[in-house]
TORKOLKOL-38963 format. One line per field, with one value per atom (N, C-alpha, C): residue in three letters; y, z, x. Coordinates in pm, whole numbers. Each point is the difference from the previous one (the first is absolute). Example, Ala and Ser with C-alpha at 12.3 -4.5 7.8 and 13.67 -1.06 7.14 Angstrom:
# residues 2
code = Ala;Ala;Ala;Ser;Ser;Ser
c2 = -569;119;120;105;119;109
c3 = 780;0;0;-72;6;73
c1 = 1319;-89;90;-35;82;-77
# end
This chain:
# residues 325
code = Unk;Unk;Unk;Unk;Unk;Unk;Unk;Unk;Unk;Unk;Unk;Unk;Unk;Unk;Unk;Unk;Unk;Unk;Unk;Unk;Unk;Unk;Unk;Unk;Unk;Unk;Unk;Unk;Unk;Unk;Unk;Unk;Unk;Unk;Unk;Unk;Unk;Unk;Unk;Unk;Unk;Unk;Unk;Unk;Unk;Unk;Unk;Unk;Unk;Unk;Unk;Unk;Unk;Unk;Unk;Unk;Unk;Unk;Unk;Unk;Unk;Unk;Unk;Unk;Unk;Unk;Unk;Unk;Unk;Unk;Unk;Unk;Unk;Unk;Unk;Unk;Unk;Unk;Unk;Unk;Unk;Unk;Unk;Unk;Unk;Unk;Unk;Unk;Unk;Unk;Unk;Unk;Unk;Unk;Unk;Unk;Unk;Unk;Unk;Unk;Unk;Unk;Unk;Unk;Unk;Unk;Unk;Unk;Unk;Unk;Unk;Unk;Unk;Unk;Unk;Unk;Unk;Unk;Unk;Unk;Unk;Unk;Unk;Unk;Unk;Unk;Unk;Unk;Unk;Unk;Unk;Unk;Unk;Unk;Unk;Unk;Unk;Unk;Unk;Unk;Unk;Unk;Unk;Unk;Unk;Unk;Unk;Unk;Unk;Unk;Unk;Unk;Unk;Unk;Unk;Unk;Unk;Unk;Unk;Unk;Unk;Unk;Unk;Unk;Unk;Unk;Unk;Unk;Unk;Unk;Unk;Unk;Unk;Unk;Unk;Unk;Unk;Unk;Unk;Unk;Unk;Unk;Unk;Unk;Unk;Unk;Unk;Unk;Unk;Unk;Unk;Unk;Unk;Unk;Unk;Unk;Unk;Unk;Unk;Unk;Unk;Unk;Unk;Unk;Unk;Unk;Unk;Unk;Unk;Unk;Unk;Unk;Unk;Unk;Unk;Unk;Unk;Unk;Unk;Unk;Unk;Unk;Unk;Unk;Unk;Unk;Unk;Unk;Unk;Unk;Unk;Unk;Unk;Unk;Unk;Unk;Unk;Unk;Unk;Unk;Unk;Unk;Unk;Unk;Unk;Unk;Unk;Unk;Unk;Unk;Unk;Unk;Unk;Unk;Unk;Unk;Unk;Unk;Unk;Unk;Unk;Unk;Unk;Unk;Unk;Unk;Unk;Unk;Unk;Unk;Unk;Unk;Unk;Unk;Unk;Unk;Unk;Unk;Unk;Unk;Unk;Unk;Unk;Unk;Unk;Unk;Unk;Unk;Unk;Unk;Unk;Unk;Unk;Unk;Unk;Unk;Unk;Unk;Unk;Unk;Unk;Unk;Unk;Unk;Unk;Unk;Unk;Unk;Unk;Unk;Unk;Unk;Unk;Unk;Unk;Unk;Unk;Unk;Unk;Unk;Unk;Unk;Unk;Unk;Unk;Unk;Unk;Unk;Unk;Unk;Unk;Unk;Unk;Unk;Unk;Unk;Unk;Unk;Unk;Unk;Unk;Unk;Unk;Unk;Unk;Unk;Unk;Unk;Unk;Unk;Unk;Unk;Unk;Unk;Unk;Unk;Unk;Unk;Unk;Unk;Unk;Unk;Unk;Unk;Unk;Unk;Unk;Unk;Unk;Unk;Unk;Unk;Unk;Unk;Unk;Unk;Unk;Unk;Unk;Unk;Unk;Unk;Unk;Unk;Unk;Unk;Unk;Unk;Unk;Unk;Unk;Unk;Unk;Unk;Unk;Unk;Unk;Unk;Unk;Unk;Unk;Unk;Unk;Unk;Unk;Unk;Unk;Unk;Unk;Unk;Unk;Unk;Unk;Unk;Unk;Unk;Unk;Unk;Unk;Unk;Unk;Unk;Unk;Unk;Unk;Unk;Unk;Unk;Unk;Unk;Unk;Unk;Unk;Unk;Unk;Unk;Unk;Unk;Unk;Unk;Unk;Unk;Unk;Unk;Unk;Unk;Unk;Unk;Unk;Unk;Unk;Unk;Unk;Unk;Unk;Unk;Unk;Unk;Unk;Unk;Unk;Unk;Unk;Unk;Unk;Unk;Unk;Unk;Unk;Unk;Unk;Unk;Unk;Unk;Unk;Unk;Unk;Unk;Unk;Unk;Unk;Unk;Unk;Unk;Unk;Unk;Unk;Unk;Unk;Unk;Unk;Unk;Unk;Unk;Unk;Unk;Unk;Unk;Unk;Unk;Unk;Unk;Unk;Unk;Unk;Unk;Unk;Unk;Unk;Unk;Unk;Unk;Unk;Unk;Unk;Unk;Unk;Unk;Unk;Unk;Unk;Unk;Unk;Unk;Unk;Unk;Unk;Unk;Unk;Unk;Unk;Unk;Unk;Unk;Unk;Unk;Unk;Unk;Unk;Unk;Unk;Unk;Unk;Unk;Unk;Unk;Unk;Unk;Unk;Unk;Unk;Unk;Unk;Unk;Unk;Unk;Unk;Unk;Unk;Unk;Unk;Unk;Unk;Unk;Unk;Unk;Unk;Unk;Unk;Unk;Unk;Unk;Unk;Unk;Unk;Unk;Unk;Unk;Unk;Unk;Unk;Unk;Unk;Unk;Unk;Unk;Unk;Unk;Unk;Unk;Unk;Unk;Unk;Unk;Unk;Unk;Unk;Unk;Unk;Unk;Unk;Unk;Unk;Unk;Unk;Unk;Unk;Unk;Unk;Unk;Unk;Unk;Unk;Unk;Unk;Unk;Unk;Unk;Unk;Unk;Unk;Unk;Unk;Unk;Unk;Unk;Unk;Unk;Unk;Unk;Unk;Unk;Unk;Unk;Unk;Unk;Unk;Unk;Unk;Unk;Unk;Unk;Unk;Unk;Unk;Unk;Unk;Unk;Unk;Unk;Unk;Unk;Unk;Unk;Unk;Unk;Unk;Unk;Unk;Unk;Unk;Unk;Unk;Unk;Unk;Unk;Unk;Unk;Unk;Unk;Unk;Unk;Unk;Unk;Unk;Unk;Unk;Unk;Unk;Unk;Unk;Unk;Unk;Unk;Unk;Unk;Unk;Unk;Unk;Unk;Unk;Unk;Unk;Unk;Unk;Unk;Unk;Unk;Unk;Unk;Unk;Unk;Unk;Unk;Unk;Unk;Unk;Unk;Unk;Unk;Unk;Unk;Unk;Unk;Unk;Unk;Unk;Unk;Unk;Unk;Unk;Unk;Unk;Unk;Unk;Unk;Unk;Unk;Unk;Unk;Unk;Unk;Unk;Unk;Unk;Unk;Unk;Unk;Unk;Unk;Unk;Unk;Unk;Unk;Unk;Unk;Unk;Unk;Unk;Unk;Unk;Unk;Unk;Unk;Unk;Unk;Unk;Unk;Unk;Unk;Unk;Unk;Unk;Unk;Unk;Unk;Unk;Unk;Unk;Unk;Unk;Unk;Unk;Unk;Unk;Unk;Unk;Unk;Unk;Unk;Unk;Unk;Unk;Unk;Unk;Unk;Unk;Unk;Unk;Unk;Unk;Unk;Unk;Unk;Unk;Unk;Unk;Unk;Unk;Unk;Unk;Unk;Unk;Unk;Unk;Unk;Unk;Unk;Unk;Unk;Unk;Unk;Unk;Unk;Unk;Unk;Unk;Unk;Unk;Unk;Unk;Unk;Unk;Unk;Unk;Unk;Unk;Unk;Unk;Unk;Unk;Unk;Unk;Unk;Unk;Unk;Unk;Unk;Unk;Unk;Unk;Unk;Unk;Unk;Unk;Unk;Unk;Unk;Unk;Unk;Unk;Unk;Unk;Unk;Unk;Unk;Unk;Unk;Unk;Unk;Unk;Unk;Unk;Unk;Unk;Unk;Unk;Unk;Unk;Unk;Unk;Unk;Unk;Unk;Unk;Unk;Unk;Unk;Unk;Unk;Unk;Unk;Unk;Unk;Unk;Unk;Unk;Unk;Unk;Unk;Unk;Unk;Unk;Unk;Unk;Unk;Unk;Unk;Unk;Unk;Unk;Unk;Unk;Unk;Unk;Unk;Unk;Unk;Unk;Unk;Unk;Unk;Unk;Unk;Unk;Unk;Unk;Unk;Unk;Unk;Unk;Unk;Unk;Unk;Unk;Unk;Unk;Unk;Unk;Unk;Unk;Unk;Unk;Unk;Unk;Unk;Unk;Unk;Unk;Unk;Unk;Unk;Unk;Unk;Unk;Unk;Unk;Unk;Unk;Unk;Unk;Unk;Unk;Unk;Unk;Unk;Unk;Unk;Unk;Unk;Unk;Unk;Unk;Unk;Unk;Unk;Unk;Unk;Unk;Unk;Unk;Unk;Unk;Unk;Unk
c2 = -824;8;139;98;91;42;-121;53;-96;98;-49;-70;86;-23;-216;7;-143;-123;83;-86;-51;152;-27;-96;4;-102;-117;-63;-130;-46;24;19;-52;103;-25;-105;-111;-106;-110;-2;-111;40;46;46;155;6;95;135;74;138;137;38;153;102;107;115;113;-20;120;143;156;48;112;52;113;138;57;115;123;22;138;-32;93;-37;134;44;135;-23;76;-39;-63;-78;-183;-69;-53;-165;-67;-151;-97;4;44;28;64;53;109;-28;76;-5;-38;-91;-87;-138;-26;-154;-54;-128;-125;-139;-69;-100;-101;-158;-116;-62;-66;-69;-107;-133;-113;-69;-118;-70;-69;-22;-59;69;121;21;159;96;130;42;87;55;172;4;141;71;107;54;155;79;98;16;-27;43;-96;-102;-84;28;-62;39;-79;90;-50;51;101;61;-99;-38;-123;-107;-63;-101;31;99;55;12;45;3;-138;-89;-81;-173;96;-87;106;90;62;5;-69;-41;-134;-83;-151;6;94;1;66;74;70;-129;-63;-112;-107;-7;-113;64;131;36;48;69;35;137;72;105;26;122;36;55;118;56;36;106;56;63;115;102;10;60;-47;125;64;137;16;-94;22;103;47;61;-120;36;-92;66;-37;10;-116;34;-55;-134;41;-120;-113;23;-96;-37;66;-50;57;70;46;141;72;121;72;-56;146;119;-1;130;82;-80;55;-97;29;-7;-67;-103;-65;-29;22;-31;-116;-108;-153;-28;-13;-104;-150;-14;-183;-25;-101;-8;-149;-93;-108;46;-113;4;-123;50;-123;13;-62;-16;119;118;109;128;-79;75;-19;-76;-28;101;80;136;82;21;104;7;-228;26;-66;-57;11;79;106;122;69;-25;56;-75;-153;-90;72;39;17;123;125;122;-24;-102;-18;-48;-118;-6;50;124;33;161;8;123;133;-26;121;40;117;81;-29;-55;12;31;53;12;-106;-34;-73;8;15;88;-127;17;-110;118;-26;56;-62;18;-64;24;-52;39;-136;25;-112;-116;-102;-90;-95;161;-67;78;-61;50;-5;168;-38;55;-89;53;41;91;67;21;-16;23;96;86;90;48;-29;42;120;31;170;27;123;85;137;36;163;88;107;101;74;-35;54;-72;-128;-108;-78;-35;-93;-90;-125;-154;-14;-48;-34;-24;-69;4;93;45;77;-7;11;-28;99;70;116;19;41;-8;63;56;21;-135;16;-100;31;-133;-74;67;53;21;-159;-6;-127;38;-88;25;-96;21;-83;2;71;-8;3;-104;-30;24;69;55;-38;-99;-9;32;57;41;-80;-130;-63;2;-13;0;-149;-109;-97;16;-92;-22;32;96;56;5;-21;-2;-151;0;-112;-18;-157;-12;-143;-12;-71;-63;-131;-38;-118;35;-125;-53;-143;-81;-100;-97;-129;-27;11;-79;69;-64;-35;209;87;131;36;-30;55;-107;-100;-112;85;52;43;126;74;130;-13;-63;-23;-16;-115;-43;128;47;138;96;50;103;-71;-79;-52;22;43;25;145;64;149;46;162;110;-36;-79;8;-117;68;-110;-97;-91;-86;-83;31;-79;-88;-120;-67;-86;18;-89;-13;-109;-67;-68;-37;-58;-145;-59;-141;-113;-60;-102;-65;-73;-107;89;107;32;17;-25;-12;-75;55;-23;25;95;54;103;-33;116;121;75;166;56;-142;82;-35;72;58;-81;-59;-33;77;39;102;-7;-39;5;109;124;120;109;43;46;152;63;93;74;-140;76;17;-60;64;149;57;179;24;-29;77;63;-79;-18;1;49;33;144;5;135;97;159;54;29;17;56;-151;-94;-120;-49;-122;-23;-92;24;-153;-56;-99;-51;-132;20;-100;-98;-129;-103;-101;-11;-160;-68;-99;-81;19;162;22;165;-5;154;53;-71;102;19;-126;25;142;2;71;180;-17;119;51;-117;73;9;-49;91;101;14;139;89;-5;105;13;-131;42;68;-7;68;145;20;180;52;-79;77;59;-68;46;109;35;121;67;-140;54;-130;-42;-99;48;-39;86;-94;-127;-30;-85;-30;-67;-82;-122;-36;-185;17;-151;-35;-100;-35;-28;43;-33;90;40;26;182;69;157;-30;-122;-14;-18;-66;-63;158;82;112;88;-4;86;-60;-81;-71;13;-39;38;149;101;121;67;-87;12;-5;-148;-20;78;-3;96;126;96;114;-22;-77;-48;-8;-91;-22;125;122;111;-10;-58;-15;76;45;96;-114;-51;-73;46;143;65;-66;-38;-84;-135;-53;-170;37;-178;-53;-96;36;-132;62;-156;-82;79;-125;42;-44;77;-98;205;82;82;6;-65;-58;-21;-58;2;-111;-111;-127;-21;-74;-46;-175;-18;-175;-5;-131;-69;-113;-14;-88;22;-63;68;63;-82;6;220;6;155;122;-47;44;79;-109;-17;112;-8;99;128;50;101;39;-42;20;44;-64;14;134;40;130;99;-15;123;-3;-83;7;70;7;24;154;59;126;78;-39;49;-6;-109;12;116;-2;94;145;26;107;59;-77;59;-64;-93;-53;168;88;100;63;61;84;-129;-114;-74;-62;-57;-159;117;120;36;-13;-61;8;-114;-28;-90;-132;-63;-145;-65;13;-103;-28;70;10;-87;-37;-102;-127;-4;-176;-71;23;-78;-142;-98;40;15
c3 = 385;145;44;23;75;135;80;136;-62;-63;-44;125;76;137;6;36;21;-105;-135;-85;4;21;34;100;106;163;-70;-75;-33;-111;-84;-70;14;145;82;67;63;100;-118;-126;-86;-114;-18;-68;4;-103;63;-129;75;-123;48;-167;-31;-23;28;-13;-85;-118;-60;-30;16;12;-84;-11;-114;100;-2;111;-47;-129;-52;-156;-53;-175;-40;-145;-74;-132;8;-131;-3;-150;-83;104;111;47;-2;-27;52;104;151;89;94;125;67;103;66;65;155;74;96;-35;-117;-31;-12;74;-21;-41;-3;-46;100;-3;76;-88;42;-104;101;-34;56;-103;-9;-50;-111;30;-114;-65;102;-44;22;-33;-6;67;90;44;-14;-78;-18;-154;-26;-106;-24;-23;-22;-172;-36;-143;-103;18;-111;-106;-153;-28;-14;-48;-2;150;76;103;139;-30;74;11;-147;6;76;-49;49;150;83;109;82;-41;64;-19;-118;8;100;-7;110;159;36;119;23;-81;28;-29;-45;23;107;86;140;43;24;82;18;-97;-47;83;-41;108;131;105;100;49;-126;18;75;59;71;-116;-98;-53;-114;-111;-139;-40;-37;-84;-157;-81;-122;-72;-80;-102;-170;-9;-124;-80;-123;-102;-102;15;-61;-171;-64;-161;-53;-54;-157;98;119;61;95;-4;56;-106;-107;-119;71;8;110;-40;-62;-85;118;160;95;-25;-1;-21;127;113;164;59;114;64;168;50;94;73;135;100;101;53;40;131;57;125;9;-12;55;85;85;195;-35;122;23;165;29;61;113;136;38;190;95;102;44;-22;87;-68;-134;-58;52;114;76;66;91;85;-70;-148;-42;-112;-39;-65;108;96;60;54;48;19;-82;-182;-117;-31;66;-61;110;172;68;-71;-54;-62;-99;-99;-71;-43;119;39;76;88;76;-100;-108;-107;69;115;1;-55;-34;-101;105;-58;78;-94;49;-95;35;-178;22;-74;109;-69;-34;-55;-69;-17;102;12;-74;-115;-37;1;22;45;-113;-131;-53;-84;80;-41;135;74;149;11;33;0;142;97;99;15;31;-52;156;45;71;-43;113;-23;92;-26;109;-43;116;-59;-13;-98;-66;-89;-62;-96;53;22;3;-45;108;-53;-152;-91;-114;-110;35;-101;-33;-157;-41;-48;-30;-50;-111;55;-178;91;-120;46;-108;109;-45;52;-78;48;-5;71;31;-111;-120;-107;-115;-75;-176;-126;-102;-78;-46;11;7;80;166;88;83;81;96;70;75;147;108;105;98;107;-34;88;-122;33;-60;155;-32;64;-92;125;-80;126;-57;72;-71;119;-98;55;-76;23;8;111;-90;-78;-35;-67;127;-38;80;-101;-73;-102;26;91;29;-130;-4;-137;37;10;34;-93;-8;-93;40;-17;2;-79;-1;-75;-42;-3;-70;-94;-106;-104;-125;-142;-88;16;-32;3;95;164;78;43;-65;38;-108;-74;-135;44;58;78;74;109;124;-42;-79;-60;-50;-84;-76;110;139;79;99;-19;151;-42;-175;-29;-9;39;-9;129;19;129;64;41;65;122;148;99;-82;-8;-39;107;20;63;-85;-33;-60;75;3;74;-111;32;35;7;42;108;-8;-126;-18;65;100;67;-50;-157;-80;-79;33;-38;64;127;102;-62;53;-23;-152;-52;-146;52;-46;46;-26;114;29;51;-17;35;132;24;154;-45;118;-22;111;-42;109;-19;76;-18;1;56;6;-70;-126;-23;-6;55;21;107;93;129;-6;-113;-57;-25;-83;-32;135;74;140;29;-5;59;-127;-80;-147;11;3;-15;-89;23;-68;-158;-87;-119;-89;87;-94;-139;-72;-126;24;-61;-5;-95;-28;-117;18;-63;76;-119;-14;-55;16;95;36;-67;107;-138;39;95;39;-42;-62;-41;112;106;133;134;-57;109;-137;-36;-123;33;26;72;125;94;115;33;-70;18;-14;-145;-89;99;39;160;94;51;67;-4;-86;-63;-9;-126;-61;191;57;146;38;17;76;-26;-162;-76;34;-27;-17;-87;-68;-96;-88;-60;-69;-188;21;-120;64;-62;41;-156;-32;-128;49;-145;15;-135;1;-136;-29;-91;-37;-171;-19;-96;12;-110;3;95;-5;41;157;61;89;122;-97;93;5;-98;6;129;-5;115;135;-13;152;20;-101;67;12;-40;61;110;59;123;131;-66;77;22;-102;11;128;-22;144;109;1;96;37;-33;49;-20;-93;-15;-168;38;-127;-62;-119;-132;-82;12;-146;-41;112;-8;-37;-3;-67;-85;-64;-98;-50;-71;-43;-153;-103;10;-3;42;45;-105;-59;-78;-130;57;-92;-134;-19;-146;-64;1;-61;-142;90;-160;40;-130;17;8;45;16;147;2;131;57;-51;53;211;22;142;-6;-41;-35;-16;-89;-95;102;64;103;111;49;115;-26;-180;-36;-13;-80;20;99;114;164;61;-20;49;-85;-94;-57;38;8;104;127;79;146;36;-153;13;-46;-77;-73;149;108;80;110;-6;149;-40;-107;-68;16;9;20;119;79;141;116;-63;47;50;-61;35;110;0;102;127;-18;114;75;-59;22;-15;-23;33;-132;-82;-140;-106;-77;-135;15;-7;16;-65;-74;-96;93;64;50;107;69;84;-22;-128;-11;-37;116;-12;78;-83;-135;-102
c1 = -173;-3;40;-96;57;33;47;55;190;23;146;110;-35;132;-86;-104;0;-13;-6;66;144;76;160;52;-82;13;-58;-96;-22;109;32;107;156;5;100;36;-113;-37;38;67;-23;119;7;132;93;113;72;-100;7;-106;124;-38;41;-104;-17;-48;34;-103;68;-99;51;-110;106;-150;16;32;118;2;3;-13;-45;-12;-85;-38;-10;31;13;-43;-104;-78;-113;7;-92;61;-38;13;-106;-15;-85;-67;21;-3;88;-118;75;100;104;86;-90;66;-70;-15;-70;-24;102;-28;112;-59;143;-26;69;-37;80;32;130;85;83;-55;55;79;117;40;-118;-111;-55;-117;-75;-84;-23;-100;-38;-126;-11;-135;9;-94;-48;92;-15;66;33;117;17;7;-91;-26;16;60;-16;200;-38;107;124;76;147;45;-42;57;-23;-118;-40;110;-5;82;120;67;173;-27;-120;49;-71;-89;14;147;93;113;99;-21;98;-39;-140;-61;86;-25;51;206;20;122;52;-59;38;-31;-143;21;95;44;142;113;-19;128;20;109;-7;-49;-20;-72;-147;11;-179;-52;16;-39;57;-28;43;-84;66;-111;16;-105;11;-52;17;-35;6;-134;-60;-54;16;-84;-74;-120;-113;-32;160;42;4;92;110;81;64;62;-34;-167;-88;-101;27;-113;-141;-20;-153;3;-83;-31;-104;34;-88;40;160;39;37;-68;54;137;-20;121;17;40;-77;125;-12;116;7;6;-21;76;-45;44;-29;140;-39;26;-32;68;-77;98;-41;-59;-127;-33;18;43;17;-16;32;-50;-17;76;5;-131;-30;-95;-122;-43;-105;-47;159;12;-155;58;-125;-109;11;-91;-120;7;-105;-83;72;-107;-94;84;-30;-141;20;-112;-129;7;-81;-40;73;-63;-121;117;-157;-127;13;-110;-88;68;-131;-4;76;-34;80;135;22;104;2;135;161;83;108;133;110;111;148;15;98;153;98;89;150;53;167;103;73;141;135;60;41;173;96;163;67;10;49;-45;4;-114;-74;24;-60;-143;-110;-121;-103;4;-75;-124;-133;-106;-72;-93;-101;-158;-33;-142;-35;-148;-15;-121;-134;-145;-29;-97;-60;113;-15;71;36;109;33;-147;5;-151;47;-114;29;24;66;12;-100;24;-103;92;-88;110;33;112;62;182;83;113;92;162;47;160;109;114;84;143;47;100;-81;104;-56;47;-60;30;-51;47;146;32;173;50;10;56;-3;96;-21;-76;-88;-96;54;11;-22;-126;-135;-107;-128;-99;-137;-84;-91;-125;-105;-83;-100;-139;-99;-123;-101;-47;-96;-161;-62;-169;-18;-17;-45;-202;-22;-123;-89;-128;-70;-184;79;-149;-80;-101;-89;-148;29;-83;-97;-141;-41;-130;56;-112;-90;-115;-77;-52;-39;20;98;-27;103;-45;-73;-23;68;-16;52;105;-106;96;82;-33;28;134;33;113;121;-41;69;61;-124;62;82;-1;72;106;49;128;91;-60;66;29;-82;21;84;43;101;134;23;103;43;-144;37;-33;67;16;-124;-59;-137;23;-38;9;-163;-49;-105;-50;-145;-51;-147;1;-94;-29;-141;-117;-157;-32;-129;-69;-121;-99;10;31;-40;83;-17;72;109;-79;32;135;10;120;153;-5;55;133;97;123;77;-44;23;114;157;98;-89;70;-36;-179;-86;-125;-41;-52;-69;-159;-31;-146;-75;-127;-93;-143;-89;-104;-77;76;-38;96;18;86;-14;-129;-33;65;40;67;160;59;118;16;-61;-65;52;-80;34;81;127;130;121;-51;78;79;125;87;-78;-18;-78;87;-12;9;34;-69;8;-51;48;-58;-67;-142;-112;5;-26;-60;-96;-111;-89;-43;-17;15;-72;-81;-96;-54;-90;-31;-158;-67;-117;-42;-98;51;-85;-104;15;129;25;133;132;-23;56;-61;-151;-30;10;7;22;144;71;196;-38;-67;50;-55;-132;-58;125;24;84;110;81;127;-43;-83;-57;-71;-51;-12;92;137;138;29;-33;24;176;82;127;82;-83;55;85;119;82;-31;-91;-40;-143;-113;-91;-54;46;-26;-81;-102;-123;-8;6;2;-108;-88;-89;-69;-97;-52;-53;-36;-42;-159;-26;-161;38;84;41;48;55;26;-112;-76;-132;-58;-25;-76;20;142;103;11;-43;6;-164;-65;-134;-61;89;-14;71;134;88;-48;-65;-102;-95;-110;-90;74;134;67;95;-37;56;144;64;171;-21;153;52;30;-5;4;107;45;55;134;100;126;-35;-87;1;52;40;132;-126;-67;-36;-90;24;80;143;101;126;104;88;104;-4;-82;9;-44;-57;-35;100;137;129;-20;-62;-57;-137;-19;-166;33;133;0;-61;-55;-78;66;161;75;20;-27;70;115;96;174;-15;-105;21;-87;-51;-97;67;82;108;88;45;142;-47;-121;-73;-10;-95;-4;147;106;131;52;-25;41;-102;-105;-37;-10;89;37;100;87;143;0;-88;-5;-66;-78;-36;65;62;164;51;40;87;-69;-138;-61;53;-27;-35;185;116;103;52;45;71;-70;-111;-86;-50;15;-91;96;101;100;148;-15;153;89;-3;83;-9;136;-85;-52;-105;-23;76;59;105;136;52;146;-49;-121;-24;-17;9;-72;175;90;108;-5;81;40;-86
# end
């Protein structure tokens, strides 16, 4: 789930939750400084790396909750005394979250859903923890979090400048590949929108039904990801027109065959559209399996090698530090 703040607020409505986040890293870590994790009495959402470090801090989550404490900070080396051979060095905030954490994670939840950058800062005096929010970033800054300290100095301030998810990824199709896809990209940096046409599919979590899905394109954020999937390979051609028209697609991928794009750029030629950015077939040639399941994972690794292209220069900085938790 990447709009974290309203994971935290549902969370919240049902039991008591801890927050634990990574507030600066030096070196080999699992992951980067920003990501967090939730930690309830019985159960876990999201992950800062896995591990023995894992384990230790989601027992030191459920033991703040046990007690009267708001918060605790924590300063690991990822050695010999966590059994974990990263070799870096990782600094932790835990805070319970609780009525007054509404103040600023609701605004956090409105940022990221409508994708805008806002900063969020934890003042810390003890084991008292007061948190702020405040939209945009200082001129000059890029995201990431950062706390007023060197390694093994105390801190009492975490700054964090966050991007939420801005990378729009849209697929059409529901059938056997495109159900496989969807699944895998809802877990990664990508807002997702999946649609199409067929009635009888109506009420399948997460899909959009449209009889016109051409008129989606329209109204698509520019430097978006396609991926086209049907179960018509002219409805299969007239996206792909439509999309390579916009001529600001930041991926344009069809699954189909070397014959299948010859064709589509035959037509696209007549049809006066630049062809040269098609994705097809799509998946990179990574396997020659025809499983959907392998199709989907292929497809999803060159979605991700091309976020990654274009995340720094388009979206503002790393796609990874967004997909919290």
């Amino acid at each position: 789930m990447n709009n974290w703040p309203t994971l935290a607020l549902d969370l919240m409505a049902r039991e008591p939750v801890a927050m634990v986040t990574l507030a600066a890293t030096e070196g080999s870590t699992p992951r980067d400084a920003g990501t967090r994790m939730f930690v309830t009495p019985t159960k876990t959402h999201g992950t800062v790396g896995g591990g023995n470090l894992e384990f230790l801090l989601i027992d030191q989550a459920r033991r703040l909750l046990a007690s009267d404490l708001s918060c605790l900070q924590q300063d690991y080396p990822l050695g010999p005394l966590l059994a974990q051979c990263c070799g870096g060095h990782v600094r932790v905030l835990i805070e319970r979250l609780d009525a007054a954490s509404c103040l600023w994670l609701d605004p956090a939840a409105a940022a990221e859903q409508t994708g805008t950058p806002y900063t969020l800062t934890a003042d810390l005096t003890g084991a008292v923890i007061v948190r702020a929010i405040s939209s945009g970033w200082p001129t000059g800054v890029r995201e990431g979090a950062a706390i007023n300290a060197t390694r093994r100095q105390p801190w009492t301030r975490l700054i964090e400048h966050i991007g939420p998810v801005s990378a729009h990824l849209h697929i059409f199709g529901a059938g056997h590949v495109g159900t496989a896809l969807a699944a895998i990209a809802a877990t990664l940096p990508f807002r997702l929108r999946w649609t199409d046409t067929r009635a009888d599919l109506a009420g399948t979590p997460a899909l959009e039904i449209h009889l016109d899905p051409t008129a989606i394109i329209a109204t698509a954020p520019p430097r978006s990801f396609f991926v086209i999937l049907t179960h018509a390979h002219e409805l299969d051609y007239q996206l792909t027109r439509a999309i390579l028209r916009r001529a600001d697609a930041s991926y344009c991928g069809v699954i189909g065959s070397a014959t299948k794009r010859a064709r589509f750029l035959s037509r696209l030629a007549k049809d006066g559209v630049d062809g040269s950015s098609l994705t097809c077939p799509i998946g990179g040639g990574l396997v020659t399996s025809k499983l959907p399941a392998a199709i989907a994972v292929a497809t999803t690794a060159e979605l991700l090698v091309r976020l990654e292209s274009v995340a720094s220069s388009e979206f503002g900085g790393a796609a990874w530090r967004r997909a919290n938790p």
